[in-house]
N, C-alpha and C positions, 0 to 999 in steps of 0.2 A: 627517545622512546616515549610517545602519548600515554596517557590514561585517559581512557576513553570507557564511558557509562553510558549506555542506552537502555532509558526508563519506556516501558510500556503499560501503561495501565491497564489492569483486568475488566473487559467486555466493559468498558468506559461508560458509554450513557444507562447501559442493564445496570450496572452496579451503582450508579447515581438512584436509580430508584429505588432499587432493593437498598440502598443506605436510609431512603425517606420512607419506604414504606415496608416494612419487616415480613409481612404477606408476602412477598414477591420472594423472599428469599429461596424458597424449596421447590417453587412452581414454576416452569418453562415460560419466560417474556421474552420479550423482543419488541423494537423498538424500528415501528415501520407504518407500513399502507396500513388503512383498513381491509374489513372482512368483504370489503361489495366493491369496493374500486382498485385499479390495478396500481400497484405497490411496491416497493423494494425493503428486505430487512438491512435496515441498519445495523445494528448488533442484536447481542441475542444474550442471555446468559448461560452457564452450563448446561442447569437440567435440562433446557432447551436444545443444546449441542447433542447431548444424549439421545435425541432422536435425528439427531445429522442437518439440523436448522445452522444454516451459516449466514456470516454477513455477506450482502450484496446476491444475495437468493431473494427469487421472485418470491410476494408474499404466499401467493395464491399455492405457491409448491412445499413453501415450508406449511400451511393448514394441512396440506395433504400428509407430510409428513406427522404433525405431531396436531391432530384435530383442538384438543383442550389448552395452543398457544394461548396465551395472552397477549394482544396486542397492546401498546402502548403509543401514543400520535408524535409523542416527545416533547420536551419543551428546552430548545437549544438556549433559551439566555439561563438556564438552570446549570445549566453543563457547562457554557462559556465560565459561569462564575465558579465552578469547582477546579477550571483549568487554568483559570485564571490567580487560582490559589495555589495550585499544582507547581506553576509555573515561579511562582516568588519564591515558592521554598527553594526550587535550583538557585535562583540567585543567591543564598544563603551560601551556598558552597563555588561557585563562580561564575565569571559575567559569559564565560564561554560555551552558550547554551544556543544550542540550531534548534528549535519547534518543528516537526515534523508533521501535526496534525493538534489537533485538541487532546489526545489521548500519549502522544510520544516524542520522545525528544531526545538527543546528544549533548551530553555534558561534557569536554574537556576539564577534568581535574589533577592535570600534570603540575599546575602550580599547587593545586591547596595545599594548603599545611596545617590545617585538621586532623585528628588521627595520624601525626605523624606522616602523612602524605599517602594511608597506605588508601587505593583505590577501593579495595572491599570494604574497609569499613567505613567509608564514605558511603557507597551505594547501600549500603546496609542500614545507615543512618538516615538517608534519604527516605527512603522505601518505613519506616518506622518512623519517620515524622509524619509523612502523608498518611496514613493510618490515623495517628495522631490526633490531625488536626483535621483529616475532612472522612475519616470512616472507610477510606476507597485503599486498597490496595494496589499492590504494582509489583510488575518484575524488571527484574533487573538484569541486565550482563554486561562483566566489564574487560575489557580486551586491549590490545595496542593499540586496536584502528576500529572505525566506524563502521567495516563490511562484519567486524569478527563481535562485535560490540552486539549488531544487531540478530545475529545469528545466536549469540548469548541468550540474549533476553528472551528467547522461544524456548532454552533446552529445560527450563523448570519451571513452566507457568500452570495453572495461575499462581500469583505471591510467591512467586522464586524467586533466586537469587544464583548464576553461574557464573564464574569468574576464568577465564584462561588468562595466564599472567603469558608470557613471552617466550619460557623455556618448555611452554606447554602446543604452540601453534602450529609445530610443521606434522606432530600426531596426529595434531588435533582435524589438521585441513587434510591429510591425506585421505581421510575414511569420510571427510565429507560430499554428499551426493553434489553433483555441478548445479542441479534440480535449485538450489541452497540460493547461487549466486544471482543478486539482483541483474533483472532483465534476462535470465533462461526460464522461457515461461514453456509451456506445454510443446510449442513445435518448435523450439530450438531442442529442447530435451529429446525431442523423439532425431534432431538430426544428429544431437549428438551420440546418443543411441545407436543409431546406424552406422558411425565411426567407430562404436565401440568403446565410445568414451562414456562412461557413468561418475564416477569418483573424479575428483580432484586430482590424484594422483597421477591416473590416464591420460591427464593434460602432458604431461611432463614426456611421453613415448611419442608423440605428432607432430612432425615436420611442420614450424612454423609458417611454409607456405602453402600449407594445406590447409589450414587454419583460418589462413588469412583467403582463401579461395571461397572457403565453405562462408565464413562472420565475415567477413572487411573486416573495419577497424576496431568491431566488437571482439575481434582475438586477442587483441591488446588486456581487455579487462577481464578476458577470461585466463590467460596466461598469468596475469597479477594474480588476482585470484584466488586462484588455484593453488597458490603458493601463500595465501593469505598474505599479500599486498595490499595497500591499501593508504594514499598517503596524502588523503582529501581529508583538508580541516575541518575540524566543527564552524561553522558559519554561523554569525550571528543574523548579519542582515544579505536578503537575497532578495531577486525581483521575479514574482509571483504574474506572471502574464495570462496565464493559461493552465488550463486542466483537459489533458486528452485522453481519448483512451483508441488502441489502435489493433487491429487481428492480422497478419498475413496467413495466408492461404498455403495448404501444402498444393492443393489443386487447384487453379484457377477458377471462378466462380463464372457462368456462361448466363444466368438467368438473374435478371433483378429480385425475381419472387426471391433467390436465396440466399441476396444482399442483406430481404426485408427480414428473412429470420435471422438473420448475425446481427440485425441492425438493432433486436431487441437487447440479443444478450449484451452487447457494446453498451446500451441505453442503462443497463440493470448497472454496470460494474462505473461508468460514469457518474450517474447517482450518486452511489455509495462513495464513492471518490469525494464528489464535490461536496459531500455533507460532511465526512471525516476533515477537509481542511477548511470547513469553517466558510466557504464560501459562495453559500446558498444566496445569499442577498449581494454578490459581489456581480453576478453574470451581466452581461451587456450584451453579448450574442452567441450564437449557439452557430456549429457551422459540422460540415463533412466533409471529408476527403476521399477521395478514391485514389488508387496507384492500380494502371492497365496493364495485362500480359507486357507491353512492350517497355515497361517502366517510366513513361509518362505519365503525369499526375492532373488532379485536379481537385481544388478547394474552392467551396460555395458557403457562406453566409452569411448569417440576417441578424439583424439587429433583434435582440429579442432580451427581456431582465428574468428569465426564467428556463427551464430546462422544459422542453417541448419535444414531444415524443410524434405527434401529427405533425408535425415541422422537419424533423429530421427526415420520415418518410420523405415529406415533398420534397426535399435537396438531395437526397439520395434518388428518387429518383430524375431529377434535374441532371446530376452529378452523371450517373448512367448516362446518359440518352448522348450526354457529351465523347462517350467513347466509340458513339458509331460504330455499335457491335461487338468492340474488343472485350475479351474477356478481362476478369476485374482480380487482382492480386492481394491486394489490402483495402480494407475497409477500416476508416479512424473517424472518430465523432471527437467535437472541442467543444468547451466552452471560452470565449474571451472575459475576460474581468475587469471591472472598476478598478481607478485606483493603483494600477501597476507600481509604482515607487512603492507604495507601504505593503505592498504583498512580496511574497518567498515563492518563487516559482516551482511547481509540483506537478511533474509529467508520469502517466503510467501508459506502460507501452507494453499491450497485452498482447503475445506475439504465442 
């Protein structure tokens, strides 16, 4: 049986500044575009939440929302060096630490023998030295496996601490929403929905080949799951290729013009992607994919060291013209990266 801690830092680059500048602590920031050119918020802090400002929100709609933001441009080698701090104190307690972003990460603490091996107050100790030593909080959850670890670390944020030990998990997963499990994003949710499946539990009533009719080979991990399975090690080192972000369609898409409106919101959540893993100066080319009514596909692009928003337009509509007519099922935008050996590969598949 693992012990397994998944650290998330609270609104990470917000709370870097409010650490450096005390001003900031009671007034809504965020950490994005400016007020005159178009923008994505990177994170944001609380008060700012308080008016429904989220990460990976267009700048221009969070001003709408909450007029008196304060923007912030960021300054990423400031952040690298607090995660970079972030990051040694886990080596303190084991070398079995998977990075996930600048902001979170998977600790394996099955072997420590600190605190008597007990996992809570490992995490407990964790989370009270990063305090400590760099001013920033974090939350914490500690679980058997990596799916129930991270599911942890949301149920008391910000500066929690949740812990489900093993004799707590099959409770714990039947009353959780499927909504929970990674990769059930908005239109799986609503097909599972239509099954009648909401809870975890509801897994457990559907004939495995119905399941497998509806997901393919994604019933596999929602039947784990579901059951809070989960029996993927923490990873030290991975190969980081690519960062995508990807929509399918409940209804097939018949006009390019309403590629170009999916294309922004794709563009918004890619962004915020590529900046949480630290990969802004990594890009080499930017590229698009389309998947037609008939489930043929097609990938276009270009060499490019930077995220291009007039760029992806022209390939998306290159990418179009190549289906002579067919209507369009999925729309995914990529970035490719420098460097592949020394990067952790990080796919979001926005479905």
């Amino acid at each position: 049986m693992r012990k397994i801690i998944h650290i998330d830092m609270d609104c990470f680059f917000a709370a870097v500044e409010m650490r450096d500048n005390p001003a900031y602590r009671t007034v809504p920031i965020a950490i994005g575009g400016s007020r005159t050119e178009r923008g994505v918020i990177s994170t944001c802090n609380y008060p700012a939440r308080a008016f429904g400002v989220r990460s990976a929100m267009p700048t221009a709609q969070a001003l709408k929302l909450c007029p008196q933001l304060i923007l912030i441009a960021g300054q990423m080698e400031k952040y690298k060096a607090a995660s970079t701090a972030i990051q040694a104190i886990f080596h303190r307690y084991t070398s079995l630490v998977e990075p996930l972003s600048l902001d979170e990460a998977y600790l394996d603490v099955s072997d420590c023998a600190l605190f008597s091996g007990s996992a809570t107050l490992i995490a407990e100790d964790i989370r009270r030295t990063i305090y400590a030593e760099t001013g920033l909080t974090a939350s914490a959850g500690v679980a058997p496996n990596k799916f129930l670890a991270k599911i942890a670390s949301d149920e008391n944020k910000p500066n929690g601490l949740f812990v489900l030990p093993p004799d707590k998990v099959a409770a714990f997963v039947e009353k959780l929403p499927l909504r929970k499990i990674s990769g059930v994003g908005q239109k799986t949710s609503e097909r599972l929905a239509k099954l009648g499946l909401h809870l975890c539990r509801d897994i457990k009533s559907v004939e495995l080949q119905l399941l497998i009719r509806e997901f393919g080979s994604y019933a596999e991990v929602l039947i784990e799951r579901s059951q809070g399975i989960d029996n993927r090690p923490v990873e030290t080192e991975r190969e980081r290729k690519s960062i995508a972000v990807e929509h399918t369609f409940s209804t097939d898409l018949k006009l390019l013009s309403q590629g170009q409106q999916w294309l922004q919101q794709l563009y918004t959540k890619l962004h915020h992607r590529v900046q949480r893993c630290e990969a802004t100066d990594q890009i080499q080319k930017i590229g698009i994919k389309l998947k037609f009514q008939d489930f043929h596909q097609t990938t276009i692009e270009r060499q490019h060291h930077e995220l291009n928003f007039p760029m992806l337009e022209q390939l998306l509509d290159q990418a179009w013209q190549r289906g002579e007519g067919k209507a369009v099922r999925l729309v995914g935008i990529h970035v490719g990266l420098k460097n592949p050996q020394q990067q952790a590969q990080l796919g979001f598949s926005w479905d």
